[in-house]
N, C-alpha and C positions, 0 to 999 in steps of 0.2 A: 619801333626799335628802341629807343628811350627809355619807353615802361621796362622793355625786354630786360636793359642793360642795367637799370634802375635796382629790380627785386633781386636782383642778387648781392649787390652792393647793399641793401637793406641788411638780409640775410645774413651776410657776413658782420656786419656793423654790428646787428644786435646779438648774431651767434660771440662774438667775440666778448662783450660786455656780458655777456650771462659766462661766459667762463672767467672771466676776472672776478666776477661775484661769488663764482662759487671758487674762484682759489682763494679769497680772501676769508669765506667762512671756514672751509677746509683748510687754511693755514693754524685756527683753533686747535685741531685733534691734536697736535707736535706740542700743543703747552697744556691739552690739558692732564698725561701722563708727570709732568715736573709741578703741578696741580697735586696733586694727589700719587703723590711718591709713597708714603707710608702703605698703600694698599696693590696688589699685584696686579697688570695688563689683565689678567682674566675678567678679575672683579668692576674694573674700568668696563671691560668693555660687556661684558653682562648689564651692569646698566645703563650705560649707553643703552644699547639695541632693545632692551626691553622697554625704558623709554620712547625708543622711536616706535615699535611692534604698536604699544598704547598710543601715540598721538596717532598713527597709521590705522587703525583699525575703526579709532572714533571717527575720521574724517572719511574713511572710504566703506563704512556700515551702508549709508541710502544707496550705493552704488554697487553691493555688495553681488546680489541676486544677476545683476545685467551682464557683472564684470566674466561671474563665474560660466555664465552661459557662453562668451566669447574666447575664451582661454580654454586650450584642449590640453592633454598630458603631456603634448610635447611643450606646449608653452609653462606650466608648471615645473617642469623638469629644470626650465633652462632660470625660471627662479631659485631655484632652491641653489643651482650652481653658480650662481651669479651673488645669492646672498652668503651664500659661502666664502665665495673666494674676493667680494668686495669689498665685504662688512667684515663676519667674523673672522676671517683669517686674517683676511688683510691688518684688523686693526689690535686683535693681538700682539702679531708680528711688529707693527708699528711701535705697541706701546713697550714695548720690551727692549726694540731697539732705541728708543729715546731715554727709558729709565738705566738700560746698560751702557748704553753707548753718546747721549748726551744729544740734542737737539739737532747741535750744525753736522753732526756725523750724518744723524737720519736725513739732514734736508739734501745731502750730497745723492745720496743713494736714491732715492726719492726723486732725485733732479733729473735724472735717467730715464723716468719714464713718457718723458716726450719722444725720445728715440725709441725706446723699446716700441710703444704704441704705433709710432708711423712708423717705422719697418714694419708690425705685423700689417699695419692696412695698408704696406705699399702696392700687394695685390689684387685690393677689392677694386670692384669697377668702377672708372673714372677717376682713379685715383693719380697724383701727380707722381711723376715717374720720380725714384730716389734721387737719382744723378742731378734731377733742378732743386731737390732737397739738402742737400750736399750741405752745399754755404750754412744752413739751417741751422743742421746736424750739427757739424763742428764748432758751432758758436753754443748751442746747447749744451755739447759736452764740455766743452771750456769750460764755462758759466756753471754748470755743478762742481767742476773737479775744483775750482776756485772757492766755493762756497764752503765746501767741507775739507782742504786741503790744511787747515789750522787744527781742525779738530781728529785729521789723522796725526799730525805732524806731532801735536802736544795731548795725546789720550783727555779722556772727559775725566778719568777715573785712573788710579795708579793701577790699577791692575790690568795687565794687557790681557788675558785669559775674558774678563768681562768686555773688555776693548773686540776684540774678534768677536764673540758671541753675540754684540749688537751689531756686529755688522754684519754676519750672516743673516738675524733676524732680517736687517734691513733688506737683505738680497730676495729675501726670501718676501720681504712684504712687496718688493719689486714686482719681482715674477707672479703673483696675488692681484695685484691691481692691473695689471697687462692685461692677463685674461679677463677679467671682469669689465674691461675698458671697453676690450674690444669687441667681447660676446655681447656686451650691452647693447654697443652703437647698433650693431647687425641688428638685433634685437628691435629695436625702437624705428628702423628704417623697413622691417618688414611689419610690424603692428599697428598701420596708423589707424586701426580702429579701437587704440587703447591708446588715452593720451599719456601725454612722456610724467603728468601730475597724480595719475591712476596706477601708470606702471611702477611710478616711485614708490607709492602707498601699497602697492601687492610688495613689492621687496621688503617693505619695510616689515609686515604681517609673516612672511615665509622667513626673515633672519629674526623677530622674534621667537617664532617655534624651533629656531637650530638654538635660539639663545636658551628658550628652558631648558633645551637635554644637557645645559652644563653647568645649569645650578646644582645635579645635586655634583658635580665632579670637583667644585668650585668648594662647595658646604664639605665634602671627603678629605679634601688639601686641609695640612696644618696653616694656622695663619696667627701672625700676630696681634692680639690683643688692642683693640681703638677706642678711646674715647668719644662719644655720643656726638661731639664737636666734629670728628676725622668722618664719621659716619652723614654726618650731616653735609658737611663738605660734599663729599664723595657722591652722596644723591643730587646736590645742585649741581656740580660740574657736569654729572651724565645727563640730568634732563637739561642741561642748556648746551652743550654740543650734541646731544640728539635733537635739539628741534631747530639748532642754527647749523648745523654742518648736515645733519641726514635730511631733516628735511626741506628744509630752504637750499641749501647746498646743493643738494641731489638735485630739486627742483630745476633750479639753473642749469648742472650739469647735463640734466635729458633735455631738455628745451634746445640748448647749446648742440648735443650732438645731433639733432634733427636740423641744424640751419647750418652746419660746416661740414664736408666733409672728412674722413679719420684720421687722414694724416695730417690735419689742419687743427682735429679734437685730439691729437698728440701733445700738439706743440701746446696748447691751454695750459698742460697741467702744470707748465713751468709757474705760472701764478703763484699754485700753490706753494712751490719753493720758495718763492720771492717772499711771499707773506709768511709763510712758517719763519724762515729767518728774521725777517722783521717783528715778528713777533719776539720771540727769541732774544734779542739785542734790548729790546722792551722788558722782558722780563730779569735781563741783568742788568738792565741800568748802563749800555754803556752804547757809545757813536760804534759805527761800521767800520772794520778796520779797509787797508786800501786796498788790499784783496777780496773784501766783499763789498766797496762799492766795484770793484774792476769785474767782479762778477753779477751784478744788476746789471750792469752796462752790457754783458754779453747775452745774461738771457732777456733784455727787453729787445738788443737786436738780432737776436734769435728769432723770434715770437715776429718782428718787423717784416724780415729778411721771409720768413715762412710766407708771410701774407701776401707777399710780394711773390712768390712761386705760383700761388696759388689765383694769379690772377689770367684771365683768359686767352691765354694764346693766339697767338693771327690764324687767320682760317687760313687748313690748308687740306689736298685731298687726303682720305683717311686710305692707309695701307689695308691693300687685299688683303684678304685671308683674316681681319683683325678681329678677333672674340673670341 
């Protein structure tokens, strides 16, 4: 009974530290758009993902032949929508709202998707009922409207027309990583004969073939003029958030949803908030105003308060009729 009660408590222990790890490397992406301002979210995120496509494909080449045998069309399919809506839209949308709309706007928007994600798996199997989620939720939403409540209050940018426009992007890169959050987890909980470090390496391989068909749409756009220096930049920044955020990152994040369950892989992504702002504060040089320490405080007892849901209830008979 001991062991019994033991490997889960493992489980949880080290599902939780693989998602602080990868909120801490995914708090990167939110600075590397204010990184490389001079050039537009497309071109970011092109290479990004081509970067990742190349370390992806060198690493999962000897496994190439075994992998393709065990992946059928429908398993293909749910790559290509998953590298779609995790990678390339999602990080468009991302960099767009951070270069319109300014860092702490996107972490607000951004900070949602612990709710958005456990509501959608509050009805996969075994899942903790919302109502013990509750306390969770509303410490979560506090804790983002806090974060970004300065950077609605005082625009990033005089012009409120780009103020809006980053913020739909953000909504939009919301509704983008939900899906992909959640079609992942499903994902990786029915393939365990493809590990969570193979599956990361096929996504990475399938969003760089969405990433070529928009090179040439990228090469067709007007663009301004860069010095060899801006270009140089621009290549370091993408292969070091594609190999610390897609793939180290990612890494952690499938590892992660395979030892908690969804509505527990919700609440993780608040990390990511934590550290995009802290990065952020880092990169202007200045302390946390007392609205954004009053906002750590609520989403670490957010993320607390979840773990605490999520821990095993007293036996009791289960209700007829129940499945």
């Amino acid at each position: 009974m001991d062991a019994m009660r033991t490997t889960p408590h493992r489980n949880t222990v080290a599902g939780v530290a693989c998602g602080v790890g990868a909120g801490a490397l995914w708090g990167l992406v939110f600075l590397a758009p204010a990184l490389v301002r001079d050039f537009r979210p497309l071109d970011l995120t092109i290479g990004r993902y081509l970067f990742f496509g190349l370390f992806s494909a060198l690493l999962v080449a000897p496994h190439w032949r075994r992998l393709v045998g065990l992946l059928g069309r429908r398993e293909w399919r749910a790559l290509v929508g998953l590298a779609l809506t995790g990678n390339v839209l999602y990080y468009l949308l991302l960099s767009s709202a951070v270069q319109l709309g300014g860092i702490a706007m996107t972490s607000l928007v951004i900070g949602f998707l612990p709710v958005a994600v456990t509501v959608a798996g509050s009805r996969d199997h075994g899942a903790v009922p919302l109502r013990r989620l509750a306390p969770s939720l509303l410490l979560c939403a506090a804790g983002a409207l806090c974060i970004g409540w300065q950077a609605l209050a005082t625009p990033a940018t005089g012009d409120v027309g780009r103020q809006w426009l980053g913020l739909a992007c953000g909504v939009g890169a919301l509704a983008s990583w939900t899906c992909f959050a959640v079609g992942n987890a499903r994902w990786l909980v029915r393939l365990q004969h493809v590990s969570v470090h193979e599956w990361n390496l096929l996504t990475g391989v399938v969003t760089c073939g969405l990433t070529v068909l928009l090179v040439p749409l990228a090469w067709a756009l007007p663009r301004t003029p860069q010095p060899p220096a801006a270009w140089a930049l621009l290549i370091g920044v993408s292969a070091g958030v594609a190999l610390l955020a897609s793939m180290v990152g990612n890494a952690l994040w499938n590892r992660m949803s395979r030892l908690l369950p969804l509505t527990l892989v919700g609440q993780m992504i608040l990390f990511e908030t934590l550290f995009a702002l802290l990065y952020g504060l880092a990169w202007e040089r200045r302390l946390p105003t007392l609205l954004e320490t009053v906002a750590f405080a609520l989403v670490v007892s957010s993320v607390v308060t979840c773990l605490t849901a999520h821990r095993a209830p007293p036996a009791s008979p289960p209700a007829s009729g129940a499945g």
